[in-house]
MIKE-743464 format. One record per residue: residue in one letter; x, y, z of N, C-alpha, C in turn; residue number from 1. Coordinates in steps of 0.02 Angstrom, whole numbers, plus 50000, padded with zeros to 5 digits. Layout:
<sites>
  pavo   n.px   n.py   n.pz  ca.px  ca.py  ca.pz   c.px   c.py   c.pz  lumke
     a      X      Y      Z      X      Y      Z      X      Y      Z    NUM
...
</sites>
This chain:
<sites>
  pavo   n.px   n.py   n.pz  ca.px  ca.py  ca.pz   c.px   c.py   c.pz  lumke
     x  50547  49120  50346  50504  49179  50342  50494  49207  50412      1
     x  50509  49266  50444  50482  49313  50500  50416  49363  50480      2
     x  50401  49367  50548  50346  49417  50543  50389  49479  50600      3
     x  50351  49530  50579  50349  49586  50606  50290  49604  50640      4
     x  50292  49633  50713  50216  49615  50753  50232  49708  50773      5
     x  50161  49750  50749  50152  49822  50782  50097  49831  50778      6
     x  50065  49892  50835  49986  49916  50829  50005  49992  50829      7
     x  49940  50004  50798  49929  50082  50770  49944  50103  50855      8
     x  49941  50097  50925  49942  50127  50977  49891  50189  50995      9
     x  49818  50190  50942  49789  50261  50949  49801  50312  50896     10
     x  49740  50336  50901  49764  50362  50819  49779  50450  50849     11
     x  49791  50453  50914  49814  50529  50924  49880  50515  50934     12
     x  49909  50466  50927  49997  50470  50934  50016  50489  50861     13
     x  50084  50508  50860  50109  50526  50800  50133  50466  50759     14
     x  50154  50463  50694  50149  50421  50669  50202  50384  50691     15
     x  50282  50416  50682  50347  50390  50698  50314  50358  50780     16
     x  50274  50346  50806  50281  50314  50872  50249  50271  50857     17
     x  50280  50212  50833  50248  50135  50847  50281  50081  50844     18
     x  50283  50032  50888  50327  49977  50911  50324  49905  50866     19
     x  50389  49888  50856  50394  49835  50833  50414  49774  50894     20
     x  50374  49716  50890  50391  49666  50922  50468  49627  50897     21
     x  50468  49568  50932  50532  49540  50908  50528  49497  50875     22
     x  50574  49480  50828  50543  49428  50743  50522  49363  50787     23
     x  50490  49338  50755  50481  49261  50760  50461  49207  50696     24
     x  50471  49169  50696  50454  49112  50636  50399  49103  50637     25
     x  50336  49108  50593  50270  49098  50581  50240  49068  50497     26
     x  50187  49031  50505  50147  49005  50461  50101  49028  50418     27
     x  50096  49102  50398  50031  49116  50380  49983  49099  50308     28
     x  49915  49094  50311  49894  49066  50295  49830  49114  50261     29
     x  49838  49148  50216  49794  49199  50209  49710  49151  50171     30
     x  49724  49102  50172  49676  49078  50133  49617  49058  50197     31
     x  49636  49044  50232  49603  49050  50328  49575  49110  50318     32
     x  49581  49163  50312  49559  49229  50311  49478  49234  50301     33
     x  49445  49268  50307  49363  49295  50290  49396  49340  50204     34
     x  49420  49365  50202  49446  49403  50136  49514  49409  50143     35
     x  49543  49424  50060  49598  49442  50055  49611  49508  50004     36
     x  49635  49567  50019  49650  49598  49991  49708  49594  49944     37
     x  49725  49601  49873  49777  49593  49827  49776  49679  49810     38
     x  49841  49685  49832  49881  49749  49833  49939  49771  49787     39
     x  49932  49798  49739  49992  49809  49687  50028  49875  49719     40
     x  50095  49851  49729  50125  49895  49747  50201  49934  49688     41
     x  50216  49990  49673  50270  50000  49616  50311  50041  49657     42
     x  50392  50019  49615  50438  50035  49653  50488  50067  49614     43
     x  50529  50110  49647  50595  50122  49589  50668  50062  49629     44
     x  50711  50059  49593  50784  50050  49609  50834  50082  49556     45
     x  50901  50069  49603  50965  50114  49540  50983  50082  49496     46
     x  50964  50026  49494  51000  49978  49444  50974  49995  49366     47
     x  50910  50013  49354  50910  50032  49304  50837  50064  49297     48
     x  50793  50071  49245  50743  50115  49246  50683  50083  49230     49
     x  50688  50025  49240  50617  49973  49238  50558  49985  49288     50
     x  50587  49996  49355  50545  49993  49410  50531  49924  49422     51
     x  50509  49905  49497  50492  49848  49524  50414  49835  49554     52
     x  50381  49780  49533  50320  49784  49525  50298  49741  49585     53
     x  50278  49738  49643  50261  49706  49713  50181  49702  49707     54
     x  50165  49630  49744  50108  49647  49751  50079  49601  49845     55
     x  50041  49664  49874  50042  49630  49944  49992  49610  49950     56
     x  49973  49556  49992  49923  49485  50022  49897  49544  50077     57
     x  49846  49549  50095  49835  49587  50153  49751  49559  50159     58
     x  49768  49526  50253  49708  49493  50265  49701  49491  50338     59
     x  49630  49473  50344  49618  49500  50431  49572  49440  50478     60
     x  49608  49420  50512  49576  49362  50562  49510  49375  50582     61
     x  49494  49447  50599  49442  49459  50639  49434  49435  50698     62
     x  49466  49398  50733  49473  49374  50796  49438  49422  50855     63
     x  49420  49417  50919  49391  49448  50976  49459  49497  51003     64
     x  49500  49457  50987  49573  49474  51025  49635  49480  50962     65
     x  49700  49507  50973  49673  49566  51039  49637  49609  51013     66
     x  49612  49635  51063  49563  49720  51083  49585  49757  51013     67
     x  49632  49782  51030  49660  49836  50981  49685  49811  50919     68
     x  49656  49815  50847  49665  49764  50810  49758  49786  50801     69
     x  49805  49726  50778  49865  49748  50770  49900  49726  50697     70
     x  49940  49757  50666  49978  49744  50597  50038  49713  50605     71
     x  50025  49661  50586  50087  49606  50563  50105  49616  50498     72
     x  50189  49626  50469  50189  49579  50398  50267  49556  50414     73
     x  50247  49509  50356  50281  49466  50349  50343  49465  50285     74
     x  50402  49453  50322  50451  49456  50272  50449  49393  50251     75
     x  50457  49403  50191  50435  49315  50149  50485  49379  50091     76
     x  50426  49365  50001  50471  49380  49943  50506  49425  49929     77
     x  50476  49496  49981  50493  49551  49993  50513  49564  50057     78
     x  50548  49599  50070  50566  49637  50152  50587  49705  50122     79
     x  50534  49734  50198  50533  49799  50187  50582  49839  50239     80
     x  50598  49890  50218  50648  49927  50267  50614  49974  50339     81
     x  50632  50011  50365  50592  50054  50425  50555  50128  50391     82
     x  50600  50144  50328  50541  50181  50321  50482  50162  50278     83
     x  50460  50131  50236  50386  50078  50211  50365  50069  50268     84
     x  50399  50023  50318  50350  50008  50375  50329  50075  50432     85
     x  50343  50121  50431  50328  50181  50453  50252  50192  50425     86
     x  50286  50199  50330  50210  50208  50291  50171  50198  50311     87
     x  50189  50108  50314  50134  50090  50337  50081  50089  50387     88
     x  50121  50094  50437  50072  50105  50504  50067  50182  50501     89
     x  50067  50222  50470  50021  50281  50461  49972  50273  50401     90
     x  49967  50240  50352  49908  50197  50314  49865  50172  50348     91
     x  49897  50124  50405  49845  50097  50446  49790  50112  50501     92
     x  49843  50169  50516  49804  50197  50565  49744  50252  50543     93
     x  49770  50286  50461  49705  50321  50439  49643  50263  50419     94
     x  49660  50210  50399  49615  50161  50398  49574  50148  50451     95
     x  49580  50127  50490  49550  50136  50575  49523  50192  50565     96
     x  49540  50246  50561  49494  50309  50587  49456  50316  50553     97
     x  49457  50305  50473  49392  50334  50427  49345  50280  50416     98
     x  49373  50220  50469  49309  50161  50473  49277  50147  50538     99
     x  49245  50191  50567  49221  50188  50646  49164  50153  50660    100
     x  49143  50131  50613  49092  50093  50615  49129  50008  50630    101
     x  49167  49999  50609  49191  49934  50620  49236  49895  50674    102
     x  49215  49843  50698  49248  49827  50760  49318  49815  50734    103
     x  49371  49842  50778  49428  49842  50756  49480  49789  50805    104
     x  49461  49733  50803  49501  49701  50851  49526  49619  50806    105
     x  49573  49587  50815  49624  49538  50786  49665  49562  50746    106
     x  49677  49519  50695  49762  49527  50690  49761  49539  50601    107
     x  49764  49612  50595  49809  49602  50509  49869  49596  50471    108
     x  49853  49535  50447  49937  49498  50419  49934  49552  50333    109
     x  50006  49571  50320  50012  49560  50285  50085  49544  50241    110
     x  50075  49528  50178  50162  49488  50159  50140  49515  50079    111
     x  50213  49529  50064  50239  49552  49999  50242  49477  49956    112
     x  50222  49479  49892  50247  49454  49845  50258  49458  49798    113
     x  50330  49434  49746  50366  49466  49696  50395  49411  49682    114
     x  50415  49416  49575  50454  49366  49558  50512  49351  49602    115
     x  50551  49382  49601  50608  49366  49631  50625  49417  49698    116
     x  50664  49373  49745  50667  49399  49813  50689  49464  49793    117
     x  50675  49512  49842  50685  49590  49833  50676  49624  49906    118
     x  50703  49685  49898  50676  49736  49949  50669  49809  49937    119
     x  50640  49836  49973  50620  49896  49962  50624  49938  50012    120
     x  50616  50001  50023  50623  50046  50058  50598  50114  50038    121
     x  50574  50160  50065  50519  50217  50060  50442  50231  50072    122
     x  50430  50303  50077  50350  50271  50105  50297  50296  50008    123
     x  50318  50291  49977  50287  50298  49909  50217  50273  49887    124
     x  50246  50181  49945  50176  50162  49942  50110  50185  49998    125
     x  50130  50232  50042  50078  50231  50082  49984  50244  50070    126
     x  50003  50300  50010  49940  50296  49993  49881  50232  49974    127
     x  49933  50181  49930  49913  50141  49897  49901  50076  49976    128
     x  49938  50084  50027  49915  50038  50065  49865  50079  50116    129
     x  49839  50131  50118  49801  50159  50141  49723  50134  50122    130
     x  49717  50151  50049  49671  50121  50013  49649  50046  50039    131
     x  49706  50002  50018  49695  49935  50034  49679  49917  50107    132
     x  49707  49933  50147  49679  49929  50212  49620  49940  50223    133
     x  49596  50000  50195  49512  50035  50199  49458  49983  50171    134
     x  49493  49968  50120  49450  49907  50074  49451  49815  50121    135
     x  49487  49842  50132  49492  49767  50189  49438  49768  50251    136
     x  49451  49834  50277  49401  49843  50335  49329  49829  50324    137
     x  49313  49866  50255  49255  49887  50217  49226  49812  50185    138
     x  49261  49776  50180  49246  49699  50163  49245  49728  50082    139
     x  49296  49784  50042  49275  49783  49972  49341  49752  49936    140
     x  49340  49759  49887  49398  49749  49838  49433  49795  49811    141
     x  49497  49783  49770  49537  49822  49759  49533  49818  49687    142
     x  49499  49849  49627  49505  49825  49560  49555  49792  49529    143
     x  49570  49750  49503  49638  49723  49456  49629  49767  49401    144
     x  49705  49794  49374  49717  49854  49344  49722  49919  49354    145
     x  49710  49925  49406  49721  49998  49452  49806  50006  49493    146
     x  49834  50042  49492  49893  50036  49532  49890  50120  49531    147
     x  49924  50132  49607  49960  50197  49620  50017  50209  49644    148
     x  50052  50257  49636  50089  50284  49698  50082  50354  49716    149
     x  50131  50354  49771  50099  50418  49831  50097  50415  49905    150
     x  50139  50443  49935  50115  50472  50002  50088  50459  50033    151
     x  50063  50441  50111  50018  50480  50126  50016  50538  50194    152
     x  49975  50598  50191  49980  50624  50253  49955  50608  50306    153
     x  49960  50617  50372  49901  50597  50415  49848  50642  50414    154
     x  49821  50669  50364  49763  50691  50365  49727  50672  50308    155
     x  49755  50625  50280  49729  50568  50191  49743  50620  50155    156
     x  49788  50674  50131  49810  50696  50094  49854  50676  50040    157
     x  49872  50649  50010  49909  50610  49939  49966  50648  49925    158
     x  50045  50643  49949  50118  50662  49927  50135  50641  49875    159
     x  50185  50694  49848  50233  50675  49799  50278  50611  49807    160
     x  50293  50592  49738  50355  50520  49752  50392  50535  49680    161
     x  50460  50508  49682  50492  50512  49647  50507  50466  49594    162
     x  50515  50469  49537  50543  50386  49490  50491  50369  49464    163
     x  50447  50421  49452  50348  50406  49428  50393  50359  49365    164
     x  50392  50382  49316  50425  50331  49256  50454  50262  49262    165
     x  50490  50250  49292  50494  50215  49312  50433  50140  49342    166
     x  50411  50182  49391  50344  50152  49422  50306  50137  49384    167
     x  50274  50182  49324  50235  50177  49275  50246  50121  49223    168
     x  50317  50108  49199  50346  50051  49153  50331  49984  49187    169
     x  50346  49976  49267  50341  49938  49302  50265  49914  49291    170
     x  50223  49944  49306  50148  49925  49313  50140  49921  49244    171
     x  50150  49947  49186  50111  49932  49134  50145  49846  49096    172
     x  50223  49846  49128  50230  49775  49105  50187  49708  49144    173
     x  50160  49726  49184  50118  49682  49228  50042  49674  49196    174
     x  50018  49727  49147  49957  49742  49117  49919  49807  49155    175
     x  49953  49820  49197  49911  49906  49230  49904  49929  49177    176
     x  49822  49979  49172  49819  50008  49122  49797  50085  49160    177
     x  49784  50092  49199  49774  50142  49242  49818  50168  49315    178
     x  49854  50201  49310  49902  50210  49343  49882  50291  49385    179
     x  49883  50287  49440  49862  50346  49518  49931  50405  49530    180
     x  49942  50436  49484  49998  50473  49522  49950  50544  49560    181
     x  50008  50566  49634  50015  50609  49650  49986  50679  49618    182
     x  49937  50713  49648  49914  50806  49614  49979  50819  49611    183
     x  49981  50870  49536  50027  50904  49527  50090  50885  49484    184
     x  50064  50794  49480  50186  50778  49455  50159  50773  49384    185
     x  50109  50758  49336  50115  50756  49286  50130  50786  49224    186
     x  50139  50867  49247  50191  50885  49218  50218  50914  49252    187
     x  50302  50875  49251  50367  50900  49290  50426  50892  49249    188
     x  50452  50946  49254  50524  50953  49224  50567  50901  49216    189
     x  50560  50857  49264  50602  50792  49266  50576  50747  49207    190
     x  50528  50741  49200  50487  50692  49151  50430  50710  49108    191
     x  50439  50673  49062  50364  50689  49006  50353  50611  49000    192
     x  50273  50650  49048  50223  50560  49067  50191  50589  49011    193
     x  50164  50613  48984  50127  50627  48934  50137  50572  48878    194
     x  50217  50589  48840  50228  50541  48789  50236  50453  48826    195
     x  50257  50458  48873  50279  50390  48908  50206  50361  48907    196
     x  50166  50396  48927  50070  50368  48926  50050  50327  48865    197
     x  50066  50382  48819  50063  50349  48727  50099  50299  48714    198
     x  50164  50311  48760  50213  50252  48717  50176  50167  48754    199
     x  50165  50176  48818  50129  50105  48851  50071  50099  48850    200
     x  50025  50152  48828  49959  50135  48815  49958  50106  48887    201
     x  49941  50175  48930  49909  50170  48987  49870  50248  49011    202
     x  49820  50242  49065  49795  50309  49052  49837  50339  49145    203
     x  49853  50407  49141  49885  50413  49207  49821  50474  49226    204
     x  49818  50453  49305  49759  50486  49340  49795  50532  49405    205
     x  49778  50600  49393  49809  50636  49466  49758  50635  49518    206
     x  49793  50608  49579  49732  50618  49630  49763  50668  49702    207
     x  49714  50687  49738  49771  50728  49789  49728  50705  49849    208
     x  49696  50641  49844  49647  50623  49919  49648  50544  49923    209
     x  49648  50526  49974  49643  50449  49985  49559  50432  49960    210
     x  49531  50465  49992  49446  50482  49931  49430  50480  49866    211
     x  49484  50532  49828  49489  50509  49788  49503  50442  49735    212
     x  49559  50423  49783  49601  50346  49748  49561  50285  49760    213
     x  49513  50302  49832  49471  50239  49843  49437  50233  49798    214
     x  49397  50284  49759  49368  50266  49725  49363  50232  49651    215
     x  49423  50262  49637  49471  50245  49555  49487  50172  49570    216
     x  49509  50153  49648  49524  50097  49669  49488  50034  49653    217
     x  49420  50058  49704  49366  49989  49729  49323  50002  49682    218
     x  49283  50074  49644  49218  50077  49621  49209  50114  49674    219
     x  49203  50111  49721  49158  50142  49798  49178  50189  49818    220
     x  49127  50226  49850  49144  50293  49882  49167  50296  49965    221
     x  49198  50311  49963  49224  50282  50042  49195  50346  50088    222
</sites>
């Protein structure tokens, strides 16, 4: 298992500017943690039209040091490609900013886990690790049964993603019954979520704010 070691660098840099350290072999141990966030993450691939259902460990030392708190994850069941980890540290860094109240210093691990080894690539999930990060900071939770996908902007604005169907089959075979898409995709030419809703008996929610999703998310108003 490697980790991946980067910090947000400030939240006036742009997003594409943030550094990855060099792999190393590590132990982590999320159960050490003060909390753990459980993160459902949904995915498409070409192989066929199931979608792939991830779910990430995301937890925070709280340590004094370093200063500037920094994002680790860890390739373990999943490994992610450069653009997810892009996502991500623009997730993270809106996290930091819409929590100023909180001391932001040690180390957040986090690691993918999935039946079977996998990988992924895109930033689809950013919204959804936006959320989770916020809820981590916030010391809240992430409801079980909630899943999204989506974007995000650096201004917590909520993007389009592609393979919603997909994503949607994915989470409802897991038991999602409430599923976060993107303002605007539910009805699109490409797909009718409408009947796909009926056919899995799940309810689909448009959101176009990280505000919004926190809340559908945790209960809480962020």
């Amino acid at each position: 298992m490697t980790a991946r070691r980067f910090s947000p660098s400030g939240a006036i840099l742009p997003a594409v500017l943030f550094s990855l350290a060099t792999l190393f072999s590590l132990n982590p141990n999320p159960a050490l943690a003060e909390a753990v966030v459980e993160l459902p993450v949904l995915a498409a691939i070409n192989a066929n039209d199931r979608g792939v259902f991830e779910m990430l460990l995301i937890w925070w030392d709280q340590k004094p040091q370093p200063d500037l708190v920094t994002l680790q994850w860890y390739n373990a069941g999943v490994r992610l490609g450069e653009t997810h980890l892009g996502a991500m540290t623009v997730a993270f860094r809106y996290a930091v900013e819409r929590t100023p109240s909180v001391r932001h210093s040690g180390t957040v691990s986090v690691r993918g886990v999935a039946y079977v080894p996998t990988s992924s690539d895109g930033p689809s999930a950013g919204a959804a690790m936006a959320v989770g990060f916020i809820a981590l900071f916030k010391g809240e939770r992430v409801r079980r049964g909630v899943a999204m996908t989506g974007t995000i902007e650096p201004d917590g604005r909520i993007g389009p993603v592609g393979a919603i169907p997909d994503k949607i089959r994915a989470a409802a075979r897991e038991g999602y019954r409430t599923i976060l898409i993107p303002q605007g995709q539910f009805y699109d030419p490409l797909w009718s979520l409408s009947r796909l809703a009926l056919e899995l008996n799940v309810t689909l929610r448009e959101v176009s704010t990280i505000d919004e999703a926190y809340e559908l998310m945790t209960g809480r108003k962020l």
